[in-house]
C-alpha positions as CSV (number, residue, x, y, z in Angstrom):
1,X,0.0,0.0,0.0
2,X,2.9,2.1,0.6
3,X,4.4,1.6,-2.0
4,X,1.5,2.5,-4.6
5,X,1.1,5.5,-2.2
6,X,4.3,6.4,-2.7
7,X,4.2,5.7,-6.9
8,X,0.9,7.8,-6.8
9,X,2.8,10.8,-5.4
10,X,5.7,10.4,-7.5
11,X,3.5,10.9,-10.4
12,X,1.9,13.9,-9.3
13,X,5.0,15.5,-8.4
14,X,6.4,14.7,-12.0
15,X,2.8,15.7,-13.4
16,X,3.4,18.8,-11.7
17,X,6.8,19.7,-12.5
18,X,6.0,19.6,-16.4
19,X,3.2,21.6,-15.7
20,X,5.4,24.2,-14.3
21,X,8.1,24.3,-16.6
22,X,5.4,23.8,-20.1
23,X,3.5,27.8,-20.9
24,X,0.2,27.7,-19.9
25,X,-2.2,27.8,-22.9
26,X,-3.2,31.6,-21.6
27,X,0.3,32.2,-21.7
28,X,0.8,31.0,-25.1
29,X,-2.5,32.9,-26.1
30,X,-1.2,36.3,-24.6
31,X,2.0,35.9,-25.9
32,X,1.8,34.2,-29.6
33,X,-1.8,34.2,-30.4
34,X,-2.3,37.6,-31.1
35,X,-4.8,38.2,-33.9
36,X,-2.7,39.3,-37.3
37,X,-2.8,43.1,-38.0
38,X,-1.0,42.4,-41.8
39,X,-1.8,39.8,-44.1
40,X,0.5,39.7,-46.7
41,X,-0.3,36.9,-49.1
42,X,2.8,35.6,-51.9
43,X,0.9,33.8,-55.2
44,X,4.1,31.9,-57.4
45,X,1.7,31.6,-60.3
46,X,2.1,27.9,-61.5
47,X,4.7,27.5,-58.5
48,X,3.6,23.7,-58.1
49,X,5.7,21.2,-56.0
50,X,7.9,21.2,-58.8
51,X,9.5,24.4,-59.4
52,X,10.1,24.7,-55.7
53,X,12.0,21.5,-56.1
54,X,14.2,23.0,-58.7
55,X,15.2,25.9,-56.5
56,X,15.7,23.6,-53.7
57,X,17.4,21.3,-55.6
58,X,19.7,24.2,-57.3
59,X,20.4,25.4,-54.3
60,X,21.6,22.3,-52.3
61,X,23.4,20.9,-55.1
62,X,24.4,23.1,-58.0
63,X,28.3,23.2,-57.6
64,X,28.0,27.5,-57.7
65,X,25.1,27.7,-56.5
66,X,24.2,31.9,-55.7
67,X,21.6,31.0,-52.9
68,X,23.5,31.9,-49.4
69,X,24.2,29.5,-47.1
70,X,22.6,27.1,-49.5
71,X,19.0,28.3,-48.2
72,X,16.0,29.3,-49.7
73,X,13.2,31.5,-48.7
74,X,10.9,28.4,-47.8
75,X,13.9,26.7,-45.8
76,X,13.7,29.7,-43.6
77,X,10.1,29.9,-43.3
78,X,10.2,26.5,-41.9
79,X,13.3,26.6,-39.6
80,X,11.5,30.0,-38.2
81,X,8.4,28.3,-36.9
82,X,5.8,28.5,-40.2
83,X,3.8,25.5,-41.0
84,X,3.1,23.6,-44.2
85,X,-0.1,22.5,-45.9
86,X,-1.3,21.4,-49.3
87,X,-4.4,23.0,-51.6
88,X,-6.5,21.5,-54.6
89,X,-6.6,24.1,-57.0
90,X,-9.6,22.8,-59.4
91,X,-12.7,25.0,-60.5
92,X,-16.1,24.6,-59.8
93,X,-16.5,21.0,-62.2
94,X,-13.5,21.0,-63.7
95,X,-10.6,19.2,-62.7
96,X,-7.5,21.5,-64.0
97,X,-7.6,25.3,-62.8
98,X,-7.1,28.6,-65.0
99,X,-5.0,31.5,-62.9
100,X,-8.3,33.6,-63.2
101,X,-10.8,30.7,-61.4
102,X,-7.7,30.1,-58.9
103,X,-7.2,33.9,-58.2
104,X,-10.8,34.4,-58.0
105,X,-11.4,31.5,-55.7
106,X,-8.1,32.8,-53.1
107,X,-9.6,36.2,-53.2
108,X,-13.1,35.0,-52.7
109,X,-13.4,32.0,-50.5
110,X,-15.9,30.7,-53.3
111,X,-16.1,28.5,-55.8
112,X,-15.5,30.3,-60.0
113,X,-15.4,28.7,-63.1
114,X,-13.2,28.8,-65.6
115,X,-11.7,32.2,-66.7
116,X,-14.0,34.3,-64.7
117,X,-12.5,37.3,-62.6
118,X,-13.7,38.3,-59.3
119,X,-17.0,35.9,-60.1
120,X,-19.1,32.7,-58.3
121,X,-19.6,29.9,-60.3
122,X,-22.9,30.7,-61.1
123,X,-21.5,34.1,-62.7
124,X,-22.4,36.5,-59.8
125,X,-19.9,39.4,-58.7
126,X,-18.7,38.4,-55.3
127,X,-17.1,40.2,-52.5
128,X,-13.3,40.0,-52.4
129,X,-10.9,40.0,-49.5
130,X,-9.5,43.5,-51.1
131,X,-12.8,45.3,-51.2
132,X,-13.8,43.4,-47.6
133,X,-10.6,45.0,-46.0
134,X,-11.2,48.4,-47.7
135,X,-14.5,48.2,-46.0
136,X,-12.8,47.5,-42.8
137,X,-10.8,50.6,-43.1
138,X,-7.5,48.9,-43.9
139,X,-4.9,49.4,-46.7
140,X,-4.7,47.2,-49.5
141,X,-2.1,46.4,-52.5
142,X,-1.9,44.0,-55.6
143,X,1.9,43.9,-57.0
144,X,2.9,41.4,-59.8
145,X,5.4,41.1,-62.5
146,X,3.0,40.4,-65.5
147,X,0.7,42.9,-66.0
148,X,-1.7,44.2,-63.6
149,X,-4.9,43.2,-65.1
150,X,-3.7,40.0,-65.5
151,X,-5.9,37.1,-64.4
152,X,-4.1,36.7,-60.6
153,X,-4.7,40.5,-59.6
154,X,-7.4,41.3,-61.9
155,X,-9.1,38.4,-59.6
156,X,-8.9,40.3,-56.2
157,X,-10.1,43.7,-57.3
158,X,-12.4,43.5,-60.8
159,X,-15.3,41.2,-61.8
160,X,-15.6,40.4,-65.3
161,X,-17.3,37.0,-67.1
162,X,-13.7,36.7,-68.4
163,X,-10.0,37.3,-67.8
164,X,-9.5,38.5,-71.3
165,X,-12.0,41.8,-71.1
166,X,-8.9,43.4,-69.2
167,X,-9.8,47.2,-70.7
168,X,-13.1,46.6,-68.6
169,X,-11.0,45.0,-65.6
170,X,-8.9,48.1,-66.3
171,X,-11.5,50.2,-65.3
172,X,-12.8,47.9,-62.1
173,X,-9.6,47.9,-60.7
174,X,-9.3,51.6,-60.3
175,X,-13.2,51.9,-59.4
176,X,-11.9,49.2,-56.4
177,X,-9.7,51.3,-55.4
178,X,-6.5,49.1,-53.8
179,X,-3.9,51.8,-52.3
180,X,-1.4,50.7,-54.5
181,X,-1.4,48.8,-57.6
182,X,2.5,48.1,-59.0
183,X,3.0,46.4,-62.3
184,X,3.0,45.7,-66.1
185,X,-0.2,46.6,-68.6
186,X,0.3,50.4,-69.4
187,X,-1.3,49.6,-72.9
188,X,-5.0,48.6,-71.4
189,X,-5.0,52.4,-69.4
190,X,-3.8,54.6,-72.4
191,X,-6.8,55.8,-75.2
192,X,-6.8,54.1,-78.7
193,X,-5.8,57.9,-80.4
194,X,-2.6,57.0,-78.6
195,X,-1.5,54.1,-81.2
196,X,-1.7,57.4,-83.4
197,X,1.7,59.2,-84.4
198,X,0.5,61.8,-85.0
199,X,-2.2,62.6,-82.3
200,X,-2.1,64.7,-79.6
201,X,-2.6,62.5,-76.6
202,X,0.0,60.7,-77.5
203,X,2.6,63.9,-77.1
204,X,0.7,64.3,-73.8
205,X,1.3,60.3,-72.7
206,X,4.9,60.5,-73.5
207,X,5.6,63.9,-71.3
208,X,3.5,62.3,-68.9
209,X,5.9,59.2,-68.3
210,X,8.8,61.2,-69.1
211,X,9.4,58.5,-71.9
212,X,9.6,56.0,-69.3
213,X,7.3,53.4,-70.9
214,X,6.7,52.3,-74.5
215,X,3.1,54.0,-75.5
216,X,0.9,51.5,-77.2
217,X,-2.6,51.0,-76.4
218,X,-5.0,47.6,-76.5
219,X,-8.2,49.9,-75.7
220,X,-10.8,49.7,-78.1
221,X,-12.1,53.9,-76.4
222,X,-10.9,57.1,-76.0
223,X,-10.5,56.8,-72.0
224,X,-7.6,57.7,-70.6
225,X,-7.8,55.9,-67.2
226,X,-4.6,57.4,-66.0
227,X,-6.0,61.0,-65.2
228,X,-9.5,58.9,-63.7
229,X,-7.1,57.3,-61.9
230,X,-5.4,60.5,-60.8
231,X,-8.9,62.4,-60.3
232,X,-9.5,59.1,-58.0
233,X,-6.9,60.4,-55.6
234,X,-4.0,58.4,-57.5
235,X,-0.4,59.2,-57.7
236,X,1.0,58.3,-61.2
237,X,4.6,56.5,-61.5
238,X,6.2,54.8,-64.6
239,X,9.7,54.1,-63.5
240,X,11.9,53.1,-60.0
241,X,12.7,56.6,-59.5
242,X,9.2,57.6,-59.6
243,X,7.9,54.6,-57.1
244,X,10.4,54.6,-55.0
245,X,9.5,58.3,-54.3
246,X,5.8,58.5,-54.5
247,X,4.0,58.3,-51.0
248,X,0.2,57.4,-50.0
249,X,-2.3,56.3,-53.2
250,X,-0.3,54.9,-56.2
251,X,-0.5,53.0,-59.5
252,X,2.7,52.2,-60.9
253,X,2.8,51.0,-64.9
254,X,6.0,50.3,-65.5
255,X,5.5,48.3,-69.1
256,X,3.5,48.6,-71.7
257,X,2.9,44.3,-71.0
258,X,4.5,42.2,-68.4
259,X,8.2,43.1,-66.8
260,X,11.3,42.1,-67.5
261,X,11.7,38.6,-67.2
262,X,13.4,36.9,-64.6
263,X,17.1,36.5,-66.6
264,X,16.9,39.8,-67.3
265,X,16.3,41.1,-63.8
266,X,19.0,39.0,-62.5
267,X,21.2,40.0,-64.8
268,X,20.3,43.5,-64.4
269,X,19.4,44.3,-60.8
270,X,22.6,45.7,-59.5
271,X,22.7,47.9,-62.4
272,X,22.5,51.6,-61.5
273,X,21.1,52.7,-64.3
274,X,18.2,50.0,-64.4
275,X,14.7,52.0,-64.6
276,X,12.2,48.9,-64.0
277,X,11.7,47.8,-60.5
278,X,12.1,44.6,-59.6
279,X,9.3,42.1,-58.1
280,X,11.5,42.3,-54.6
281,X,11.6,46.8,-54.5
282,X,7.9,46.7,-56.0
283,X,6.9,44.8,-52.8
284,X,9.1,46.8,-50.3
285,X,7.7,50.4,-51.3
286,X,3.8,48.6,-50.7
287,X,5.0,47.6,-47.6
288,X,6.5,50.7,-46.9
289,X,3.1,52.4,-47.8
290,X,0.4,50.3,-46.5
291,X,2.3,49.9,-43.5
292,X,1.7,53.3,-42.2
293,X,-1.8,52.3,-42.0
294,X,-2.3,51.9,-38.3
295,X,-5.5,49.1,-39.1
296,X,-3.2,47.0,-41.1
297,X,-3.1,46.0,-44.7
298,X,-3.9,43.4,-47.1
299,X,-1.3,43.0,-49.7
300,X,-1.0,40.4,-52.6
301,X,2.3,39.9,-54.6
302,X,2.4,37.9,-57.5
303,X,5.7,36.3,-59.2
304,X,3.5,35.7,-62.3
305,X,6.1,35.2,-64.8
306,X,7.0,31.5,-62.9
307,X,4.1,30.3,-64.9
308,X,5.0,31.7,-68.4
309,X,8.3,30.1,-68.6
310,X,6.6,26.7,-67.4
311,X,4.4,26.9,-70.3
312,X,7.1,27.4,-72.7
313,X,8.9,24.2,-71.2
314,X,11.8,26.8,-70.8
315,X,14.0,25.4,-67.2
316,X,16.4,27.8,-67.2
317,X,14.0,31.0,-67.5
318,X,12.3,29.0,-64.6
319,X,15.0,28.6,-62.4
320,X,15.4,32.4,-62.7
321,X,11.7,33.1,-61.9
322,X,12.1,30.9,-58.7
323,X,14.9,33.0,-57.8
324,X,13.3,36.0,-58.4
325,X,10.4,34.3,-55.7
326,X,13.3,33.4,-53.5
327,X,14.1,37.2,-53.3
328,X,10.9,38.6,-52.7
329,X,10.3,36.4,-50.1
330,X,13.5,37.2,-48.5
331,X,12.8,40.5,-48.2
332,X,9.4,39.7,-46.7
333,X,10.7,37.5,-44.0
334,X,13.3,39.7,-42.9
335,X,10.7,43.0,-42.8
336,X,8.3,40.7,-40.5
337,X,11.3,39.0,-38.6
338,X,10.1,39.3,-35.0
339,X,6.7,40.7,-35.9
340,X,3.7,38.9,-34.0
341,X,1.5,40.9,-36.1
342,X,1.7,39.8,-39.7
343,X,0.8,37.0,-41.3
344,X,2.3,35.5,-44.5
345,X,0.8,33.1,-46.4
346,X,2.5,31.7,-49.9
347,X,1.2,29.7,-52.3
348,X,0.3,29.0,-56.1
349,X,-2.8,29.4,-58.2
350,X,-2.0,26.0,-59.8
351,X,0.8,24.1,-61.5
352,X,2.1,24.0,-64.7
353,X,4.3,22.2,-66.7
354,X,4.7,19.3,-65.1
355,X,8.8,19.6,-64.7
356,X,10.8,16.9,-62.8
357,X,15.0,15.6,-63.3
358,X,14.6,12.2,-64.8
359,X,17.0,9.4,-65.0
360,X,17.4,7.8,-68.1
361,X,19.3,5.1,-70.2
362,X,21.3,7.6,-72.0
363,X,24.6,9.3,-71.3
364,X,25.6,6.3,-68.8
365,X,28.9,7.6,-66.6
366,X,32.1,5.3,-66.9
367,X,32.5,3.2,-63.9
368,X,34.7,3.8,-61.4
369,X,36.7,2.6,-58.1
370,X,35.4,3.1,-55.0
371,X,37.4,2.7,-51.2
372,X,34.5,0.6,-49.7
373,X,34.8,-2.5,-48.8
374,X,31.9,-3.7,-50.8
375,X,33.6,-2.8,-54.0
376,X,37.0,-3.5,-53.5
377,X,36.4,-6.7,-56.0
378,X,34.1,-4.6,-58.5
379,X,33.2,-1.1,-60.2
380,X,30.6,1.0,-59.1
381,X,28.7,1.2,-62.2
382,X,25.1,2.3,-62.2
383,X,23.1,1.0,-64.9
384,X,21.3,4.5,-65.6
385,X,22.6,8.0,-66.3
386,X,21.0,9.7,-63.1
387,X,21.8,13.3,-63.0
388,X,25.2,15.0,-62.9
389,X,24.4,18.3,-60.5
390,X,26.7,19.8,-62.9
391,X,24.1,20.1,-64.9
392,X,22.1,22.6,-62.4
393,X,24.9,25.4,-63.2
394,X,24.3,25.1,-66.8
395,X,20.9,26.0,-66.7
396,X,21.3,28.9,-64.3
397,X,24.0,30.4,-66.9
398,X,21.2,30.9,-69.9
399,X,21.5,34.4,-70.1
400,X,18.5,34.7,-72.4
401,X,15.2,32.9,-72.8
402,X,13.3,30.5,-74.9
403,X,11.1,33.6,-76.3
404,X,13.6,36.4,-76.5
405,X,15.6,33.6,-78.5
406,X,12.9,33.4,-81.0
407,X,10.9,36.5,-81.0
408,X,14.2,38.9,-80.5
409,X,16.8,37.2,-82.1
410,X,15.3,35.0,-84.7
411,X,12.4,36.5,-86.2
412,X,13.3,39.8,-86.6
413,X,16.5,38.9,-89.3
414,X,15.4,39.0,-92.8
415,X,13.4,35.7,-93.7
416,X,16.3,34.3,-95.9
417,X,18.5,34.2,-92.7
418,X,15.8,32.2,-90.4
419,X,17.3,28.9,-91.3
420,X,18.2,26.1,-88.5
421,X,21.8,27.2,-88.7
422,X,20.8,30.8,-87.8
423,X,18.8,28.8,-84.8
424,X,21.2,26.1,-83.6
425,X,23.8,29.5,-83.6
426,X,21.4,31.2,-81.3
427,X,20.7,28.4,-79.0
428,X,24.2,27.9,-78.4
429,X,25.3,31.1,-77.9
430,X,22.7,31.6,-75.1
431,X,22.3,29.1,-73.5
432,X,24.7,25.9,-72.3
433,X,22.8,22.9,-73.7
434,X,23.9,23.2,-77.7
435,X,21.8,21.9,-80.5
436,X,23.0,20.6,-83.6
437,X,21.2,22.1,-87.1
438,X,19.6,18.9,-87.6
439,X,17.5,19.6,-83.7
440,X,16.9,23.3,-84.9
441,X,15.3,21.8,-88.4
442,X,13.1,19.9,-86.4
443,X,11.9,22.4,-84.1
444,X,11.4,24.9,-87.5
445,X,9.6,22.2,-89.3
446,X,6.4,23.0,-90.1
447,X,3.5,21.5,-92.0
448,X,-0.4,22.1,-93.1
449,X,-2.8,21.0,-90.6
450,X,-6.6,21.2,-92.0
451,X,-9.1,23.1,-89.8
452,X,-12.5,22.1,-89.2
453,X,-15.1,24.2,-86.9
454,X,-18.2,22.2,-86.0
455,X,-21.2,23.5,-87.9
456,X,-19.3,24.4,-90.5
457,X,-16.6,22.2,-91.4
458,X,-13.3,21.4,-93.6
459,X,-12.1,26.0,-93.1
460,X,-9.0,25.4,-95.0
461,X,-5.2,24.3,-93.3
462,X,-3.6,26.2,-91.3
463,X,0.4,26.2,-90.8
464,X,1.6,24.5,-87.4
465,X,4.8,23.1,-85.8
466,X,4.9,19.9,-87.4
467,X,5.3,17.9,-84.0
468,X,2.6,19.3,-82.8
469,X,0.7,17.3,-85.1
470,X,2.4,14.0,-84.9
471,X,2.7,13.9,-80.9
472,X,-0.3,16.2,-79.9
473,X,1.7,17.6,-77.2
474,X,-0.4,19.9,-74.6
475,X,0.9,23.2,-75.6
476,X,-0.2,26.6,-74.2
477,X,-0.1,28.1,-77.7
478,X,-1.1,25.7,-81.1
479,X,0.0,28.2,-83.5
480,X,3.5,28.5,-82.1
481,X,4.9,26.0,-80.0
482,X,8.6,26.2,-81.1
483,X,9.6,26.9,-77.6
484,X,7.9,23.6,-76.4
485,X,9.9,21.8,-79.2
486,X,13.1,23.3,-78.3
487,X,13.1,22.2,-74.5
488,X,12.4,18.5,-75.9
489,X,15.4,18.6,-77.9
490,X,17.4,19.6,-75.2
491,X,15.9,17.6,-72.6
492,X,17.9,14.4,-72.1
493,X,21.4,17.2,-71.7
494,X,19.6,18.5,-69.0
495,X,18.2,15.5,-67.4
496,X,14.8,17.3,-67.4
497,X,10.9,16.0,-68.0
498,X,8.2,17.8,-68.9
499,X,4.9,16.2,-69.0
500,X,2.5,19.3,-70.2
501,X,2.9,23.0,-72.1
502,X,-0.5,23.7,-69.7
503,X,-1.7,23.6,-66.2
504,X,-2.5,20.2,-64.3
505,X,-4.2,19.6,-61.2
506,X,-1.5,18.6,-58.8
507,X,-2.0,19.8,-55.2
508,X,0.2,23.3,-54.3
509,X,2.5,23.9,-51.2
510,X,1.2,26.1,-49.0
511,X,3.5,28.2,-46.2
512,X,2.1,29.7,-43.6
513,X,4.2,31.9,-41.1
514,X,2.6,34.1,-38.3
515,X,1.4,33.4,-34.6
516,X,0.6,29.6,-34.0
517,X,-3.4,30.6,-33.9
518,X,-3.1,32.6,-37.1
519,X,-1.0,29.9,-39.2
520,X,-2.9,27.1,-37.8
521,X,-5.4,26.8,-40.2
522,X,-3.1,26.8,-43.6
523,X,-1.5,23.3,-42.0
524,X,-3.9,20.4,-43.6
525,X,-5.3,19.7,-46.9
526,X,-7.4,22.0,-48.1
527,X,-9.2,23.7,-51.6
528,X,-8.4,27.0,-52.3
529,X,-11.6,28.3,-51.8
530,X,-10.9,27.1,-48.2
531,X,-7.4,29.0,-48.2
532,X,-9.4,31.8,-49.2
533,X,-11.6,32.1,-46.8
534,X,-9.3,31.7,-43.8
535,X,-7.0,34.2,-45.1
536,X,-10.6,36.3,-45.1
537,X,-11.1,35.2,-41.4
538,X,-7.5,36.4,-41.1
539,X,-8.3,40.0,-42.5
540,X,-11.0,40.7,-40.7
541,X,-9.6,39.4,-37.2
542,X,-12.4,36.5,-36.9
């Protein structure tokens, strides 16, 4: 009896010692629970599973690897207490996900369907978290690299049956209101007069940006939504200079289209005499804005351009665009470091691509001797060619992509002079992995493919990529796919698959980094309409 008397009292001693030394859940809750104040949400647009690999993978094992310490942005968000989760992506019955049904879904909580901005599924305008924290008297900002009526920011502050109606997204964006809007798409706020030499407004557009940006318009009007944006309490900027010294209410149009991709910027960005911000300064003067808001802010950044060079099958340009992520979230990180009152959430729309390293039967290394013991009787000889990491610094030295390539090297020399040679040439020059004439014929070869249009029939041939007709290969674009082609011919150099020139439905990472009560909810498998609406919750402090 004594004895269990005594074990009894053992255990409560111990039961209270842990007690004592483990935070009492008030204690937690006072000191880490505190409701977020900033949201700050990063989209990779097509970032899937895979293109996170490939900067993880560059940056543990590329020989030269630039990534300090060997370290990305998502290692840190991890070793610094965030959580990790994992998102469907689909549309409302569908299973593969535009960027304008994803966007509209993060920035709704709701279900869309496909290519609607800002929309339910049934087609009705619905509230998004940017005009729900307006309401709440916060600040709000949409930043991204393409343009900014692009499907990913178009989704959180316009509502339109379809992403492509981006003069009338145009239009709802700066009716919305967001306290800064930083991008591409200069062309969809400029009248149509402006595509005129000779007219007036075009004089006016071009003292206006001080020559800053290329004037071209896409509107099918005569509004000029850069002075209703300017009556609507907006300051105007069209370079860095301009941002970086405009305070309060801003909409920065920095390209006529998207921004510089992400080869250029890296190849660019210490350059004093660069004029285009970068992804990483756009995001640190929004901060710096919205911040002085003393309700909080809302902010969404976008690396958009991740997705474009996953649909052109291009792995360099994509490693790039990762590193351009890896950046901007840097910067991110270190402006909230010791902040229990923000809360970052990244994540993709969708995937794209379908990228992965791949072993294969070709290219087999030589065998060698190893000191082990097991092979001090035989060579270590592999029967599959499975990667050199070698082959990581190649791609990070392209210094030019798959489109620049083709539509600013190749098809602007005289039509004579756009012969394989001319494109192995190119290819070799600027990037590592060289093609031989015989690869560039095949990705020039062309062929008649006959068109018919149900209702109406055989409507004559049209000229396509010829592989695109043999293999039916998911491209992004039918009628010019020569990019696509390219990365095949190159793929088995750089140990690279790609399954898809389009979107698929694999799940996305999602990173969560805040208090434990505000990142809790981004840890488990969820839809994005789900993601949505806790990052909503967030917002709004519920």
């Amino acid at each position: 009896m004594k004895n269990r008397i005594k074990t009894i009292l053992a255990i409560f001693m111990i039961g209270f010692i842990i007690s004592a030394c483990v935070p009492k859940q008030a204690d937690v809750a006072g000191k880490n629970e505190s409701k977020p104040k900033n949201v700050i949400m990063l989209i990779g647009d097509g970032m899937g599973p895979e293109q996170i690999g490939l900067l993880l993978t560059y940056a543990r094992q590329a020989p030269n690897s630039v990534i300090i310490d060997r370290k990305t942005s998502f290692d840190r968000i991890m070793e610094q207490g965030g959580i990790m989760g994992m998102s469907m992506t689909h549309a409302d019955n569908v299973l593969v996900v535009d960027s304008a049904a994803s966007g509209s879904q993060l920035a709704s909580g709701q279900f869309a369907g496909s290519e609607m901005i800002g929309l339910d599924k049934d087609g009705n305008s619905v509230e998004t978290i940017v005009e729900k924290a307006i309401k709440a008297g916060k600040a709000t900002g949409l930043v991204s690299d393409t343009r900014v009526t692009h499907a990913t920011p178009a989704a959180f502050a316009a509502h339109q049956p379809h992403r492509d109606l981006e003069n009338e997204i145009a239009v709802d964006m700066i009716n919305a209101g967001p306290d800064v809007m930083f991008g591409g798409g200069l062309r969809y706020f400029v009248p149509q007069e402006a595509n005129d030499k000779n007219a007036p407004i075009l004089k006016e557009l071009e003292k206006m940006t001080q020559g800053a940006v290329k004037i071209k318009s896409k509107r099918k009007d005569s509004r000029n939504l850069l002075i209703e944006a300017q009556q609507k309490g907006y300051a105007l900027a069209f370079d860095k200079s301009q941002m970086e010294s405009s305070k309060g209410k801003v909409l920065g149009l920095f390209t006529t289209s998207a921004m510089p991709d992400g080869i250029e910027v890296n190849r660019t960005k210490d350059d004093p005499k660069r004029t285009i911000p970068t992804l990483k300064e756009m995001s640190s003067k929004a901060i710096d804005i919205l911040s002085k808001n003393e309700k909080g802010f809302f902010l969404m950044i976008e690396a958009g351009l991740i997705d474009w060079a996953a649909h052109y099958n291009d792995t360099g340009l994509m490693l790039h665009e990762m590193l351009v992520m890896n950046d901007t979230l840097e910067y991110i990180l270190n402006w909230a470091k010791d902040r229990d009152d923000t809360l970052i959430v990244v994540t993709a729309d969708h995937t794209t691509g379908g990228f992965g390293f791949s072993y294969q039967g070709k290219g087999i290394p030589e065998a060698k001797s190893l000191s082990g013991k097991s092979f001090q009787n035989r060579k270590f000889a592999p029967e599959y060619n499975f990667g050199n990491p070698a082959v990581l610094d190649k791609i990070y030295n392209q210094d030019l992509s798959y489109s620049s390539i083709f539509l600013n090297k190749f098809d602007v020399l005289p039509k004579q002079e756009q012969t394989p040679a001319t494109l192995a040439k190119l290819v070799n020059q600027h990037t590592r992995f060289p093609i031989t004439e015989e690869q560039a014929a095949r990705v020039l070869e062309q062929e008649d493919n006959p068109m018919f249009v149900e209702g109406h029939g055989y409507m004559g041939t049209k000229t396509v990529p010829k592989l695109l007709v043999k293999d039916e290969f998911f491209v992004y674009q039918t009628d010019d796919n020569r990019q696509n082609l390219l990365a095949l011919e190159v793929a088995s150099a750089q140990s690279v698959v790609w399954n898809t020139g389009t979107h698929t439905s694999t799940p996305v990472i999602v990173f969560a980094k805040g208090s434990p009560k505000a990142m809790s909810p981004f840890g488990s498998i969820l839809h994005h309409t789900q993601v949505g609406r806790n990052l909503i919750d967030a917002v709004l402090n519920k």
